[in-house]
N, C-alpha and C positions, 0 to 999 in steps of 0.2 A: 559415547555417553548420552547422547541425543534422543538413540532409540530407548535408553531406561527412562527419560522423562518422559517420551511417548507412551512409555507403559505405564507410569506409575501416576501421572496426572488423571484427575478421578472421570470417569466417564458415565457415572449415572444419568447424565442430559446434557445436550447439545444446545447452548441458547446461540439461537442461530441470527445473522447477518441484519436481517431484518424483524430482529425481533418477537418471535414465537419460538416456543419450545418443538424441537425436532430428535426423536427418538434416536436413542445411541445404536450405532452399526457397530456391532460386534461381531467381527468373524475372524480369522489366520492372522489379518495385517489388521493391527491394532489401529486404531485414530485418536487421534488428540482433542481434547474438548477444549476452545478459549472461550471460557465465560465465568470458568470457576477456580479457576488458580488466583491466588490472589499473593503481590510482593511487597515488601514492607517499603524499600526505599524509595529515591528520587524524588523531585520538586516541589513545591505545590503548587497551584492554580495559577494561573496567568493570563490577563486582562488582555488582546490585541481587537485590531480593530482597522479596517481598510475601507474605505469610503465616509459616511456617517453615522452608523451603527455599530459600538462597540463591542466587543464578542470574548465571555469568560468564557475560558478552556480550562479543563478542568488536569486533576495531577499527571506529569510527568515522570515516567520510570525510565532511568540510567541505564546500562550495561556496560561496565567498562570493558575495554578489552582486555586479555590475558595478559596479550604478547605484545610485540611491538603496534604503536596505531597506526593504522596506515587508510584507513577508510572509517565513514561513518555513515550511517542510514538510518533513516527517519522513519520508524514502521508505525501503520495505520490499522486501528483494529475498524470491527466490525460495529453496522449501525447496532445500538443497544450495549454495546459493548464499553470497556475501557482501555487503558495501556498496559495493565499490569498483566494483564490475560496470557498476552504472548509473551513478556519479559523472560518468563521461566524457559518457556522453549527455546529462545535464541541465546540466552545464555549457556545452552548447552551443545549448542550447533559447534562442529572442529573446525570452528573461523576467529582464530585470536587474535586474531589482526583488526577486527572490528567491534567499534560501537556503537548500541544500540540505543536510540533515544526514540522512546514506544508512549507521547503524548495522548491525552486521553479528550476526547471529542466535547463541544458543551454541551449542553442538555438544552434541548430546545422542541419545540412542538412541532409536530413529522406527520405532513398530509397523510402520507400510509396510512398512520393507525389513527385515520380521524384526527386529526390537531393533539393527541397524548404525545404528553413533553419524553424525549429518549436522549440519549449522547448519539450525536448522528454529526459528519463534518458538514454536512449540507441539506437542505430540506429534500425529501422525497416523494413523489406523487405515485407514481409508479417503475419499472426497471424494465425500461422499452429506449429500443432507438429513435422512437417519436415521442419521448415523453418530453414534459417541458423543465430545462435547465435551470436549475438555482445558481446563477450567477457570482452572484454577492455572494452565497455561502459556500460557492465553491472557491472562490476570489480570498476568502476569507481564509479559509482552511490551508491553502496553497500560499499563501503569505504568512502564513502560524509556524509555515516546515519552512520556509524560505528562511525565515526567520532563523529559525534556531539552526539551520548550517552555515550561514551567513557569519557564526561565530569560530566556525573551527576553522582550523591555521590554513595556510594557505596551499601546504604540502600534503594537503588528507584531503583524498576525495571522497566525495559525495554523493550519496544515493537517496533516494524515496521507493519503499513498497509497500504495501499492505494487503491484506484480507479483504475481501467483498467492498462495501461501501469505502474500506480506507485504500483499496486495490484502486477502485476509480479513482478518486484521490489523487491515488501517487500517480496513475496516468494520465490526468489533467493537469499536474502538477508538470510533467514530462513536455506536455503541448506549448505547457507554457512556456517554458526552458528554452524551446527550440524555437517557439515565434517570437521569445524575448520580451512579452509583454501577459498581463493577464490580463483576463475577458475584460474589464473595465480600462485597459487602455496605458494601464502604468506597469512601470518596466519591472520586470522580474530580474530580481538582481545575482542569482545563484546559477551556477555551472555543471549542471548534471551529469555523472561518469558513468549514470545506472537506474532505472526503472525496474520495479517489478509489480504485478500484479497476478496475486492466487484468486482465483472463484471472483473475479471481478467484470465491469462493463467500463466503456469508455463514455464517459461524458461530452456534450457539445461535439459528436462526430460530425454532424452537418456543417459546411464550412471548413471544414479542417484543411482540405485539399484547397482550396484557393489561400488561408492564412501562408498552409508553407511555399506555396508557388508564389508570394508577395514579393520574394526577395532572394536573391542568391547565397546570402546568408543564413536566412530562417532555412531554406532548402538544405545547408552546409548542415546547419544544425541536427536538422531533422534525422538526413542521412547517416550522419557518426554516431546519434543518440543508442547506446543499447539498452533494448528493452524485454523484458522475460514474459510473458503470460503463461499461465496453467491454470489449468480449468478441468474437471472431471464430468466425464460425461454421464452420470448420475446425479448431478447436481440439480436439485430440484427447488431451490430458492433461486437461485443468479443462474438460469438455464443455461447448457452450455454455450446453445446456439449462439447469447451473446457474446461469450471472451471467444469462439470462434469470429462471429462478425465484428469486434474490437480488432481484433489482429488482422484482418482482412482491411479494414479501413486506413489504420495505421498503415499497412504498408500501399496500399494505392493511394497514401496520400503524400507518399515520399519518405516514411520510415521505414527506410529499408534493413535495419539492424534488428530486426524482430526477430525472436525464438517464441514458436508458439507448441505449448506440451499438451499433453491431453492425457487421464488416465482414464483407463475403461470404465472400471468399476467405482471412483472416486464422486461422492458427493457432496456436499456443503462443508467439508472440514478438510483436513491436510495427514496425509500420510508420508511414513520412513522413503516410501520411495520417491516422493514429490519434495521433501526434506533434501535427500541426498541431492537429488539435479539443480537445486534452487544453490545449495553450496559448492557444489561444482563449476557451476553458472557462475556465480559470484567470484570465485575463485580464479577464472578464465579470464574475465569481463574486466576484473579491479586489478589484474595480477599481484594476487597477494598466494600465491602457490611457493614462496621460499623460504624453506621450512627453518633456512639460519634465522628467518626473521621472527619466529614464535618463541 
């Protein structure tokens, strides 16, 4: 059913990760646009706030599962983006076993584009492994998803992925998990059973290697954490070379549970076939593959 929403979601334009319009790829393998689907249900706005600046996030969209619950994941759109974007696509993914909760980023003023206010988790200057870290907004945004897994039961595990800027996200979100604390020093209180990041970079890579070498624990952590990256090497926003040098860092810094995919032709969005191994992966990783349980 996955590949007819991949067909059938409108593809006149691509609003891409960072904000600018990038011309639709049409050719054999259809691509998915998130920026123009739009779905009616789930939450409204919600107020959080970690340190001394409080921080409106704006609507969250639900997915329930089909079938039995057995997992939940907190997926992360892209800068410029919202939650509803992907809703549609992972409600159609052959994974009943899970729920989607696709929160939507606050709108806040984004060095990128000159100080123009976007929905961005974190502020942006540029997408270098020497650029300078938003701390607090990423501190922020990673206590917003901590947050809302922190509520499901104790028998459902739990994941963070997303797209481009909510890709970094969810793998800062992962760093954090495994050093047990976030960049500001207070303890992250959630148990990760899963990362993923499509078309993403890794935030605060500097350091990483000595955080997880602190302790025999953060070390334990690191090592069991699994983590997905995919990246197409046409990607011409979030260049590959970076979710190549993300994967590379992550594991010489003691993540050793990394699957790092790569499509050839794949550029700033998501195709059937990066679709298929992302639920296969999921599927392995969460063991939710028993089909009594759908």
């Amino acid at each position: 059913m996955f590949a007819e929403v991949l067909a059938t979601i409108t593809t006149r334009s691509l609003v891409g990760a960072i904000g600018r319009r990038i011309p639709t790829r049409i050719s054999s393998v259809r691509t998915v646009n998130f920026g123009l689907a739009r779905m009616s249900h789930g939450s409204s706005s919600f107020i959080s706030s970690i340190g001394a600046t409080p921080i409106e996030f704006g609507r969250t969209h639900v997915v329930r599962p089909k079938g039995k619950h057995l997992a939940t994941i907190v997926w992360l759109h892209g800068l410029g983006d919202n939650g509803s974007s992907w809703s549609q696509l992972l409600e159609s993914l052959p994974l009943p076993n899970i729920k989607w909760i696709c929160p939507t980023a606050p709108t806040r003023p984004v060095n990128l584009f000159g100080g123009f206010p976007s929905t961005a988790w974190f502020d942006l200057t540029e997408i270098s492994e020497n650029a300078a870290d938003d701390i607090e907004g990423l501190d922020a945004a990673a206590a917003h998803v901590a947050n809302m897994l922190s509520t499901e039961p104790e028998n459902i595990k739990v994941g963070i992925g997303g797209f481009s800027m909510g890709a970094a996200t969810a793998l800062y979100s992962a760093t954090c998990c495994a050093y047990g604390k976030y960049g500001n020093g207070d303890s992250y209180p959630v148990n990760i059973s899963a990362a993923v990041s499509l078309s993403g970079w890794l935030p605060c890579a500097r350091g990483l290697k000595q955080k997880v070498e602190s302790s025999e624990e953060v070390a334990r952590r690191a090592t069991s954490l699994p983590i997905l990256l995919s990246h197409g090497k046409a990607d011409d926003v979030v260049l590959y070379k970076h979710g190549e040098k993300s994967s590379q860092v992550l594991n010489s810094s003691g993540f050793s549970n990394v699957t790092f995919k790569n499509y050839k032709s794949l550029g700033h969005y998501t195709n059937p076939e990066e679709m298929d191994d992302l639920c296969n992966w999921l599927t392995a990783t969460l063991g939710i593959n028993d089909d009594s349980q759908h």
